[in-house]
N, C-alpha and C positions, 0 to 999 in steps of 0.2 A: 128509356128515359134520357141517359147520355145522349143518345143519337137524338133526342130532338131538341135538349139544350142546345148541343153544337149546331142542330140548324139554323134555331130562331139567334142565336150570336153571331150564322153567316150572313143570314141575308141584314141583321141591324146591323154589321159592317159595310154592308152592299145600301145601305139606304142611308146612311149617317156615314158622308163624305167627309172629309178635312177642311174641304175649302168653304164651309158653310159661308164664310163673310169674306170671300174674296172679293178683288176689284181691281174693276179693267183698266190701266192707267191712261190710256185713249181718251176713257170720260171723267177724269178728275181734271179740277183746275191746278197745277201743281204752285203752291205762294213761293216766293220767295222773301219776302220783308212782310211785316204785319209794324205799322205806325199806330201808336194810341192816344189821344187827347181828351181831354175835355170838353164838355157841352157846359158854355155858360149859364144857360138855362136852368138845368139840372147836376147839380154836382154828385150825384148818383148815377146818373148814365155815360157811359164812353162813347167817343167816336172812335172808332177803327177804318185806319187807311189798311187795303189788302193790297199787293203786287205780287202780279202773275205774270209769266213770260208769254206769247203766242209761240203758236210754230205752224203757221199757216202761211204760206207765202204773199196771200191774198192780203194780209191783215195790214190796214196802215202803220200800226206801230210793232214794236217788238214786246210791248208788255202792256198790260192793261191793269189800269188803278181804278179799286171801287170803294168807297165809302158807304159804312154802314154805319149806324147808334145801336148802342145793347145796355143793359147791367148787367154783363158776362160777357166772357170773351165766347164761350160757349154758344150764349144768344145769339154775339154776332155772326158767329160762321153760319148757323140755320138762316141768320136774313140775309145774311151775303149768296148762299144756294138760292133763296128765291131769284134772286136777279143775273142768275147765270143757267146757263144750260149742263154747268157739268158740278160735279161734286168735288169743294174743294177743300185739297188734300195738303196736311200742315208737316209731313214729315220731311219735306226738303228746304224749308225755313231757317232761313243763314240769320240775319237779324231783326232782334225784338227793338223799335224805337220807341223810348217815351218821350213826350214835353216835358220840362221842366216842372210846368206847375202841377201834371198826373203823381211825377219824382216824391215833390215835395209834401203834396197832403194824402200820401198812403196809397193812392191809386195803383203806382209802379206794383208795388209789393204784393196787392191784392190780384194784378193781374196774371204774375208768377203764380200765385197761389192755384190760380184757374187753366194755368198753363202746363202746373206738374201734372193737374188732374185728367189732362185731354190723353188717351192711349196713344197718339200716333205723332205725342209731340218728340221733336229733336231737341235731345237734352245739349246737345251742342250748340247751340241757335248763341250770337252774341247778342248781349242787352249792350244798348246804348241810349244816353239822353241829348236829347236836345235843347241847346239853350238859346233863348233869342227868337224861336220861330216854333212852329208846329212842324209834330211828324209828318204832318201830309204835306206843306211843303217842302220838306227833303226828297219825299216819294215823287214831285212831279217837276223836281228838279230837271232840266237838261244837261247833261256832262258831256262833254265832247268827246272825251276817251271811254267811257261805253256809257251807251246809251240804256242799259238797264240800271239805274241807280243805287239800287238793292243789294244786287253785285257790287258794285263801284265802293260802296260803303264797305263792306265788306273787305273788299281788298285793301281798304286804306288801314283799317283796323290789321287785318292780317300784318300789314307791311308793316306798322307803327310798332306791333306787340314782337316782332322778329328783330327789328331796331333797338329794341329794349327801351324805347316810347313808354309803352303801354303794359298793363298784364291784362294777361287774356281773362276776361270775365266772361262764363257762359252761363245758361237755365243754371247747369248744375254745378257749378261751381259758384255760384251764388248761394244758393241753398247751405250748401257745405259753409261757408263762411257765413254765413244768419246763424246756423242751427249749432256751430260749434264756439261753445265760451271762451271767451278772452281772444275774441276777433270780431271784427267788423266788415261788411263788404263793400266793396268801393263798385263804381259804374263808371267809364268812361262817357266823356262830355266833348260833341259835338259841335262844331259852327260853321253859318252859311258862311261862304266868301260872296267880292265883289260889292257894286253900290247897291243902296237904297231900293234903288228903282229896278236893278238887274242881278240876281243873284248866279254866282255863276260857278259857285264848288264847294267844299266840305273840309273844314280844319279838325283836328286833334285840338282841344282847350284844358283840357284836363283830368280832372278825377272827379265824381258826386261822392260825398262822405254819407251814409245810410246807417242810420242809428238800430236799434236794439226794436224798435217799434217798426221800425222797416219804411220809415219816414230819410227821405234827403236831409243832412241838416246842415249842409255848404259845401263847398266847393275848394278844391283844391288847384294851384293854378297848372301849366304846362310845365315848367321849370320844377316846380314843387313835384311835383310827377317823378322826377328825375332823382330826386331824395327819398323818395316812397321805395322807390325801383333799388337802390341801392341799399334802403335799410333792411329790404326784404328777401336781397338776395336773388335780383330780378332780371341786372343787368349788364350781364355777360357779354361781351363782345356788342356794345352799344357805347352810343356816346354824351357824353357830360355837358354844355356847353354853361358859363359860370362868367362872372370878375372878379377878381383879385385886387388887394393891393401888396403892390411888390416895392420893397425900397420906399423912393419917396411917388412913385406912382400913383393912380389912384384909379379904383373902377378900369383895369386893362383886360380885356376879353380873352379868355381860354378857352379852346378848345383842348377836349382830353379825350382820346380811343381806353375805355374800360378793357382792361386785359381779364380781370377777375378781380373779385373783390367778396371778403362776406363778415358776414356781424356776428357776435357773439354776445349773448345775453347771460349776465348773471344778477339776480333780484334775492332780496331778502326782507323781512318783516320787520320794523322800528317802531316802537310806539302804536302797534296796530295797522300802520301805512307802508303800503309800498315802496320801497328803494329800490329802485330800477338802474343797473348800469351798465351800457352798451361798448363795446368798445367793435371797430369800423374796421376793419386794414383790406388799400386799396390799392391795387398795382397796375399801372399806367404805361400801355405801350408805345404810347405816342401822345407830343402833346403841339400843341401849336401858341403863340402867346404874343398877343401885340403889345410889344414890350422893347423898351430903349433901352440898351444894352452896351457898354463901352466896353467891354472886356470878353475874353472868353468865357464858353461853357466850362468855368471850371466848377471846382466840386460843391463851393459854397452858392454858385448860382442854382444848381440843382437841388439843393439843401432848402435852401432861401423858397424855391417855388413848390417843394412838398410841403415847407411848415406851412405858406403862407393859402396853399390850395386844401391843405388840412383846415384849417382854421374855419376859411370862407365855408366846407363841407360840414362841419361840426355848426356856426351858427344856424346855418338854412336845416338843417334838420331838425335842430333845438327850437325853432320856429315851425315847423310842418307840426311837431307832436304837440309842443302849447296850442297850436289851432287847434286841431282835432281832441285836446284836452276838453277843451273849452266846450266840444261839443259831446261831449260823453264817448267816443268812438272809437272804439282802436283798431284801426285799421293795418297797424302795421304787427298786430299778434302778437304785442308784447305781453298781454295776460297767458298767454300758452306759457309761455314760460315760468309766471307765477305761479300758473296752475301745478305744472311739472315738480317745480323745485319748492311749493310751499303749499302742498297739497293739502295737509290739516286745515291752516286760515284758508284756503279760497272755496273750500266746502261752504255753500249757502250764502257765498256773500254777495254783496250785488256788482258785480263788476265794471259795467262804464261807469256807475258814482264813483266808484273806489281809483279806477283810471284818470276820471278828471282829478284829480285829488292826489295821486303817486309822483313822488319825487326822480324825476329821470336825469343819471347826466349820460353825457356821451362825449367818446373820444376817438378821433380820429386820426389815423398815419396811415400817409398817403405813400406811393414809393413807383417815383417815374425811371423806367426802365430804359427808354427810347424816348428824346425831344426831335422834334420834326421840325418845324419853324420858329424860327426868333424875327417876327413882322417889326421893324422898324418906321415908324411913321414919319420921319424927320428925316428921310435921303432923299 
């Protein structure tokens, strides 16, 4: 009886391979970007821009873009296979683009949702919006410095989030910041350059603020970015740019190289409501300052350019959190901390009403290490 258990278990090893659903990557189309917009028509169905690379030498282009419509991102890739000869394959997919108006009325959110559910998706894929123009025209954009766009985007993001621009938002770390309380997640926002009539590159614009419902609900601008970056402990070895007033100066341009810098949060419960209070300390290894200056760098002029680049740092953030108040959102994870340190109250409570609603101050010292230039405009 052994001896024929053990046969009929050799030969179902010898008939039942490993590789039941392998695949030959010769006949995949492999994407690199997948763009998503809107059909005015139907506010239920997507259009989906797909880009894929050739490697055919024959091939006119180096990548080829196909537009499909679905209610699923799912669907789309089944009608995107009808109109190609090869089966295509989403696991080397660097960036997810939305439009703006997908962003705004829940679309984005919906199509993450379809995107964790796909097996051979890359959870590292970056989400980006578009503002101002549709996905598909970023995908058939032309770029001089490479001509697969997809790529290009790609590395602007990379470069920006290295600069300390940008934080890197991916599939999954998007989720992680939906799905964990007392945060919010932010999306980088995109924009065409050049005129009207000839579009001819791709900016950094800012942050998309994404509520609780998984809805856009504004926007953050470029500069503002830079106070995000800093409250969160983002932007190490990246730089500040800023105006001051110094003396009787007014609005004089700074530049500052961030050496390190990081935030400390401590919150407590008043009356039922949040008190929030952050305190900043920011250390400056170089700073550059167009600024008229009769005297030496002595110690009071150094003094004089901490308080007063304190200062300018402490309103623009005190402004970034009242927006994002405004919209229920907290992006910058100051409820983690409530959660942490006032764990009784934040059991069941609704937290962006309670965020729009918490009293935050913040303080800021700043401490330049290294001044680099003193620009003079009057020699």
């Amino acid at each position: 009886m052994k001896k024929i258990v053990a046969l009929f278990l050799l030969l179902f090893f010898f008939c039942a391979g490993g590789c039941w659903d392998w695949r030959i990557i010769d006949q995949q189309a492999i994407l690199f970007g997948i763009g998503i917009d809107p059909v005015e028509t139907d506010p239920e169905v997507f259009r989906f821009t797909f880009v894929n690379p050739t490697f055919t030498p024959e091939a006119e282009d180096i990548r080829v873009i196909n537009m499909v419509t679905g209610f699923s991102l799912d669907q789309a890739l089944m009608n995107l296979q009808h109109q190609k000869d090869q089966r295509p394959a989403i696991g080397k997919v660097n960036i997810l683009l939305f439009s703006e108006e997908i962003a705004r009325n829940g679309g984005m959110h919906k199509i993450m949702r379809q995107w964790d559910q796909i097996r051979e998706n890359n959870p590292n894929a970056l989400l980006c919006i578009i503002r101002g123009a549709s996905a598909r025209d970023v995908f058939i954009l032309k770029v001089t410095q490479q001509p697969r766009v997809a790529v290009f985007l790609t590395d602007l993001l990379e470069q920006n989030i290295m600069n300390g621009r940008a934080p890197r938002v991916t599939a999954s770390n998007y989720w992680f910041q939906y799905h964990t309380r007392g945060i919010s997640p932010v999306v980088p926002i995109i924009e065409l350059t050049g005129t009207e009539d000839e579009k001819t590159g791709i900016i950094l614009a800012g942050l998309a603020v994404v509520d609780e419902r998984g809805r856009m609900r504004g926007s953050i601008t470029d500069n503002e970015t830079i106070m995000y970056m800093l409250l969160t402990d983002n932007i190490q070895r990246g730089r500040i740019y800023t105006k001051i007033d110094f003396a009787e100066q007014k609005d004089r341009l700074i530049t500052a190289f961030i050496q390190k810098n990081s935030s400390k949060v401590n919150t407590k419960i008043v009356n039922d409501k949040p008190v929030i209070n952050i305190n900043m300390e920011i250390s400056i290894d170089g700073l550059d300052a167009d600024l008229y200056l009769d005297t030496h760098l002595k110690g009071e002029v150094f003094s004089g350019l901490e308080q007063a680049l304190a200062r300018n740092i402490q309103g623009n953030v005190l402004r970034v959190l009242k927006k994002t108040q405004g919209w229920e959102s907290d992006i910058m994870g100051l409820g983690q901390h409530v959660r942490v340190q006032n764990a009784r109250w934040f059991k069941g409570i609704d937290w962006p009403k309670e965020y729009g609603e918490s009293e935050i101050h913040v303080e800021v010292s700043v401490k330049i290490k290294r001044m680099m230039d003193i620009l003079n405009p009057n020699y």
